[in-house]
C-alpha positions as CSV (number, residue, x, y, z in Angstrom):
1,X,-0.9,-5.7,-23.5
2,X,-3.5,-3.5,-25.2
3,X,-3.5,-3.2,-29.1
4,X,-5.7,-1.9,-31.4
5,X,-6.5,-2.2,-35.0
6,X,-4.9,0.4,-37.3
7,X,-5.9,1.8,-40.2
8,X,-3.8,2.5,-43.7
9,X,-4.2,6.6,-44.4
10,X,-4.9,6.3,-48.3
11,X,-7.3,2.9,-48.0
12,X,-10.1,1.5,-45.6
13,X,-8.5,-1.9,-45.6
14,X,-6.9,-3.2,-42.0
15,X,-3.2,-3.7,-42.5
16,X,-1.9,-4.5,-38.5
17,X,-2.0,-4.7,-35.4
18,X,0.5,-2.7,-32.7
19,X,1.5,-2.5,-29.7
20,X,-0.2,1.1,-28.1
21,X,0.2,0.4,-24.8
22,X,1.4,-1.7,-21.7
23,X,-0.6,-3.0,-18.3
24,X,0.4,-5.8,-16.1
25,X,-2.6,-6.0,-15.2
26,X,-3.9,-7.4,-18.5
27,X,-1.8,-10.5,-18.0
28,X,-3.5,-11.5,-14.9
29,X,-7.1,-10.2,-16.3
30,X,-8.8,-12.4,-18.6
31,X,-11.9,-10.3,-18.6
32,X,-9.8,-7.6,-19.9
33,X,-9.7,-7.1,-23.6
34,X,-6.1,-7.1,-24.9
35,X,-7.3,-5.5,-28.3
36,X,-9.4,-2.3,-27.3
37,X,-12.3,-1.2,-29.9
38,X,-11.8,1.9,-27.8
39,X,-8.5,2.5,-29.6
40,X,-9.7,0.7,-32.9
41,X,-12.8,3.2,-33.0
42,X,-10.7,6.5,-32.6
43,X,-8.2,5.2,-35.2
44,X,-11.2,4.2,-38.1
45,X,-12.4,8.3,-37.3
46,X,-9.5,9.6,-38.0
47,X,-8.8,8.1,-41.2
48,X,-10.2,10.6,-43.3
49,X,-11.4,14.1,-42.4
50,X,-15.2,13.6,-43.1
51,X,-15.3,11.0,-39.6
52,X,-12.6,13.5,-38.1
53,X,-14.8,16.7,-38.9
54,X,-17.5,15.1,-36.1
55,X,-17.6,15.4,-32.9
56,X,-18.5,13.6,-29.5
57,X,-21.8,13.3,-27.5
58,X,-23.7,12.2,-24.8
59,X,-20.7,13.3,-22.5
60,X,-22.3,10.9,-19.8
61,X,-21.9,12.7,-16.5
62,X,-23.0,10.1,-14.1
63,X,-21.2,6.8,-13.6
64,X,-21.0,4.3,-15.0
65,X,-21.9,6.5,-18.6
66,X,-19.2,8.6,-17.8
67,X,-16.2,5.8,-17.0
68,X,-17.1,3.2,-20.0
69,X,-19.1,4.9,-22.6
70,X,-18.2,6.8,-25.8
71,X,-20.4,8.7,-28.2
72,X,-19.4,10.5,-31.5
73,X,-21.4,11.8,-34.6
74,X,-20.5,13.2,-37.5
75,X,-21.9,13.7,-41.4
76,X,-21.4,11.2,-44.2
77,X,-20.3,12.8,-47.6
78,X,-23.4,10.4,-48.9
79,X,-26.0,8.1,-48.2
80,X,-23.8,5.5,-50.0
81,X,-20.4,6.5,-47.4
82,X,-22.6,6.5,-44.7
83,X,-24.1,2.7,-45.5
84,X,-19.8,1.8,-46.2
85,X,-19.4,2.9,-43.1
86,X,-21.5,1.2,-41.4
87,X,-20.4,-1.5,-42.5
88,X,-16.6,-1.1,-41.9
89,X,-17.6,-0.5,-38.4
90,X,-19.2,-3.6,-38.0
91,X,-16.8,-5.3,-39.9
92,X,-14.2,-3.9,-37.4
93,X,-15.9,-4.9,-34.3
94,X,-16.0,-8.9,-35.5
95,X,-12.2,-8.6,-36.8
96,X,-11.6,-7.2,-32.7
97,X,-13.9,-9.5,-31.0
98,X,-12.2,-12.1,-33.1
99,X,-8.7,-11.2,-32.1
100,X,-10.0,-10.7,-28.4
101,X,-11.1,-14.3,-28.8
102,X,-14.9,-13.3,-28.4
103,X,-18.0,-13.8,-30.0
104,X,-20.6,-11.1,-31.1
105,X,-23.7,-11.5,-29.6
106,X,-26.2,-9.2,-31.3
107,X,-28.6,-7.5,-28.7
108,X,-31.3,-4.9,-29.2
109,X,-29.1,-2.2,-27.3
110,X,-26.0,-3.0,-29.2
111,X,-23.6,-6.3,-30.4
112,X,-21.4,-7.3,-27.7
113,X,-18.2,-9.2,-27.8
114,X,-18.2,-11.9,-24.8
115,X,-16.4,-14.5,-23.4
116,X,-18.4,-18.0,-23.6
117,X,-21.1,-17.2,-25.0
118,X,-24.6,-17.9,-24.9
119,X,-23.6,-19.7,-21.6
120,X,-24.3,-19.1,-17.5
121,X,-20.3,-18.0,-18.1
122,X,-20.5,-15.4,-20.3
123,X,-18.8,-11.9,-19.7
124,X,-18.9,-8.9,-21.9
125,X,-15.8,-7.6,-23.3
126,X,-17.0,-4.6,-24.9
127,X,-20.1,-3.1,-27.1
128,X,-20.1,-1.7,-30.7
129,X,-23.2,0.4,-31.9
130,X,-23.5,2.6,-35.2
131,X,-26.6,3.9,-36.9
132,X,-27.2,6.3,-39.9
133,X,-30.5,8.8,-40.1
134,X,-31.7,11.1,-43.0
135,X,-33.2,13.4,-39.8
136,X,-31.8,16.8,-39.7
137,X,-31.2,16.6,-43.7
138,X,-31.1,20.7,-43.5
139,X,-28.0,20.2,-41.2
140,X,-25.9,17.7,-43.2
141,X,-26.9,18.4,-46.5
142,X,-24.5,15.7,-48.3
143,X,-25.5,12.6,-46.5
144,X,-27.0,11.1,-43.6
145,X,-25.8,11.7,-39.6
146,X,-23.6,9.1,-38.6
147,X,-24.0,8.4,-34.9
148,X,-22.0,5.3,-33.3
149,X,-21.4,4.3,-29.6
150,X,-18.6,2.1,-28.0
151,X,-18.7,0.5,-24.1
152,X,-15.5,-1.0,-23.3
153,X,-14.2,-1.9,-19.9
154,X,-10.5,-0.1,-19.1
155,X,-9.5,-1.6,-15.6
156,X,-12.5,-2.0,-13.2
157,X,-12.8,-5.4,-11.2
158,X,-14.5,-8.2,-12.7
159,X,-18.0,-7.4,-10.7
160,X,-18.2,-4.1,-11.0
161,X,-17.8,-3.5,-14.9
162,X,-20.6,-6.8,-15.0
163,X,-22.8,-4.7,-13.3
164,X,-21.7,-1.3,-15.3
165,X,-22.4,-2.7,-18.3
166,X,-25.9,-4.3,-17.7
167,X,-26.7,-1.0,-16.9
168,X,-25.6,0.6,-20.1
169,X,-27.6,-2.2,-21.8
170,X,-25.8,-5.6,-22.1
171,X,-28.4,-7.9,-21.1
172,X,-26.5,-11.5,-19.4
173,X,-27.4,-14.3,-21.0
174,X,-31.1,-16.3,-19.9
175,X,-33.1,-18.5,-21.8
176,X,-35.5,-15.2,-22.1
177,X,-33.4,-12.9,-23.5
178,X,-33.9,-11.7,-27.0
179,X,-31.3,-11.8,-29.7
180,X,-31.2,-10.7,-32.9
181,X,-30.1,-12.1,-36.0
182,X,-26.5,-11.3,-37.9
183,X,-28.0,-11.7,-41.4
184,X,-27.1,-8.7,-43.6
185,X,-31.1,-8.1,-44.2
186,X,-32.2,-8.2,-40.4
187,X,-28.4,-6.8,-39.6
188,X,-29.3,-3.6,-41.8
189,X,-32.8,-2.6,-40.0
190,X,-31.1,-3.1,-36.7
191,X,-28.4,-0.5,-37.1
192,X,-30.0,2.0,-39.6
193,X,-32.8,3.9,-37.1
194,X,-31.1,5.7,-34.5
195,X,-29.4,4.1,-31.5
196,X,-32.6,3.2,-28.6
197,X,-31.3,2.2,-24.9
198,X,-33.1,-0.4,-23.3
199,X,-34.0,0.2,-19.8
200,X,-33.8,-2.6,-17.0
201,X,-36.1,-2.5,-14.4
202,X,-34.0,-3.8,-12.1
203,X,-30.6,-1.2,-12.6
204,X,-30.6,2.1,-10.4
205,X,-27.6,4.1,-10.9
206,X,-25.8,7.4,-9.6
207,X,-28.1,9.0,-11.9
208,X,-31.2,7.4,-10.6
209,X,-30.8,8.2,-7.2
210,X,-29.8,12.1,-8.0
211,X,-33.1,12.1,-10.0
212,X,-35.0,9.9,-7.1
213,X,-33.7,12.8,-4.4
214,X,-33.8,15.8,-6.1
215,X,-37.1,17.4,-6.7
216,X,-37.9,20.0,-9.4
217,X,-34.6,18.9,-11.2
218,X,-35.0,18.9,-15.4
219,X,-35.1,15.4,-16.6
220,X,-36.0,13.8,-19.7
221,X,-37.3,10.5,-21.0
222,X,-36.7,9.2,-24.3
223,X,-38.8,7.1,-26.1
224,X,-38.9,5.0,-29.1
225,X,-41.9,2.4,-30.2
226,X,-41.1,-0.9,-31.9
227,X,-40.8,-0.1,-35.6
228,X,-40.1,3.7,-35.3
229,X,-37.0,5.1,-36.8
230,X,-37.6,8.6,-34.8
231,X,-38.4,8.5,-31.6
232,X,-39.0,11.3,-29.4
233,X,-37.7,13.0,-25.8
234,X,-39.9,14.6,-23.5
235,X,-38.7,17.3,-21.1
236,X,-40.2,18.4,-17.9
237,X,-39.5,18.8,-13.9
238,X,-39.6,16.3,-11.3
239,X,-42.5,16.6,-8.9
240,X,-42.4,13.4,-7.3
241,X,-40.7,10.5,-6.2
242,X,-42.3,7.3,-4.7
243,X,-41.4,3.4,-4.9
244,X,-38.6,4.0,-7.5
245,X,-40.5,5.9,-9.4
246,X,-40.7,9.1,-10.2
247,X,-43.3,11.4,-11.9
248,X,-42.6,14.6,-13.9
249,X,-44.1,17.6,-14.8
250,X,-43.2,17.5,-18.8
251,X,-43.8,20.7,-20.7
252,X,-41.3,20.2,-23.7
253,X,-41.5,17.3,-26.3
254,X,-38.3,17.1,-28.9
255,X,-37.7,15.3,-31.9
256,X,-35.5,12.4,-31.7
257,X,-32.6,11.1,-28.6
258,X,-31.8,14.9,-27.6
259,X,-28.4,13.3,-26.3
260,X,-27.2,12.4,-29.6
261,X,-29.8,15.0,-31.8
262,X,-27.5,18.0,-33.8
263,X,-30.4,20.2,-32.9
264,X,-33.4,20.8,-30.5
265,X,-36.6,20.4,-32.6
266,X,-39.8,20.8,-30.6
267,X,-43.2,19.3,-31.9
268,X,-46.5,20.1,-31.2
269,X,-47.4,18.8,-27.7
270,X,-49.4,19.8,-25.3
271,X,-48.1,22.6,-22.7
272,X,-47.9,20.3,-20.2
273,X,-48.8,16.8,-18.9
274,X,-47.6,14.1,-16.0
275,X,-45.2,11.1,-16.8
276,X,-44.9,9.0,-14.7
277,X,-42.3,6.3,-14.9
278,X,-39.6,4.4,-13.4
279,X,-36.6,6.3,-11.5
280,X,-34.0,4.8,-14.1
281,X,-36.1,5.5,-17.5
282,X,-35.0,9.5,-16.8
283,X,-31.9,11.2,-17.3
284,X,-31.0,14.3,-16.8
285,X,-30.8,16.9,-19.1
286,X,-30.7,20.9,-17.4
């Protein structure tokens, strides 16, 4: 059975859960969440109309962004709403993982609810991401952009959504892998700069390979240092493509994650210079 949280109209407190739909295969899937966020997500934006006023982005159109992967923004009345949000989401994403019998596990691309964790057993359930940014202050004049992102699996075998979401960043778990704390302080720099996807070296996708085979196709690359709450996108051609790699002709450099910015901001750059990087650091963007 698949249930969701639900939301009271006229407060921001959880009052139950219901029913919202039936699969039989949920009773023989264990990996399968029987509380979606998915559902829980879409019901905490349209409890008021400042959430509902936003809209959604980074319409992935490659698998697996495009089968698992939801994106919406929209503008806080406040820098005070948008914090209270924020934490309401988070809040909401423990009470699911909870009910999903889960554990967050707090990652650099986003917190995922899993099954067993921090063992060789674990398995993702789903990933909850939000993020508030005073960028663009001309566009939402009463408080900040907030941006939030939710991976959830619907019905896809066991293997295949594993693989699906290391790719959209859920990294299994290793003695190396990196964590990072739950504390309120260290929780509220990790979700305040805008959303940054990690890349894995090791992950080619459908996008990859249409990038990888397809020369003089518009790509982008987004980066964002350590420490940075902007981050910036550079735009350009593809020229070449050798040993999973593939090097671009950039003319174009943009202020913030152009898949989630409310606007195309160009800074100074120079008119044009070669990246060169791996196949699955690009995406496409023209």
């Amino acid at each position: 059975m698949l249930k969701h949280f639900h939301f009271q109209s006229s407060s921001i407190m959880l009052f139950a859960l219901f029913l919202v739909g039936c699969s039989s295969t949920s009773e023989t899937r264990p990996d399968l969440a029987e509380y979606s966020f998915l559902d829980s997500t879409k019901s905490f934006l349209e409890l008021n109309s400042t959430r509902n006023n936003g809209a959604v982005v980074d319409k992935g159109n490659f698998y697996p962004k495009s089968a698992y992967s939801f994106s919406y923004r929209y503008c806080a009345n406040s820098s005070q709403q948008a914090k209270n949000d924020v934490a309401e989401y988070l809040d909401l994403a423990k009470r699911t993982c909870d009910a999903n019998i889960g554990t967050l596990v707090h990652q650099e691309t986003a917190s995922w609810c899993v099954y067993n964790a921090n063992t060789v057993e674990e398995r993702p359930i789903f990933s909850a991401r939000i993020s508030s940014t005073e960028l663009w202050a001309d566009l939402c004049l009463d408080g900040p952009f907030v941006t939030l992102r939710v991976i959830e699996n619907t019905n896809a075998p066991s293997n295949e959504w594993l693989s699906a979401a290391q790719v959209l960043g859920y990294q299994p778990y290793s003695i190396h892998r990196t964590l990072i704390s739950d504390s309120n302080d260290l929780g509220s720099a990790a979700y305040t700069s805008q959303p940054n996807v990690t890349v894995q070296p090791q992950v080619w996708t459908e996008e990859s390979q249409f990038i990888y085979t397809n020369k003089g196709q518009t790509v982008c690359l987004f980066e964002q240092p350590k420490g940075s709450s902007l981050g910036h996108t550079y735009q350009g051609a593809v020229m070449q493509a050798y040993k999973g790699r593939v090097k671009v002709l950039a003319t174009a450099k943009f202020k913030g994650d152009i898949r989630i910015a409310p606007a195309l901001e160009k800074v100074d750059w120079y008119s044009e210079a070669y990246i060169d990087a791996a196949a699955n650091s690009w995406f496409v963007c023209g």
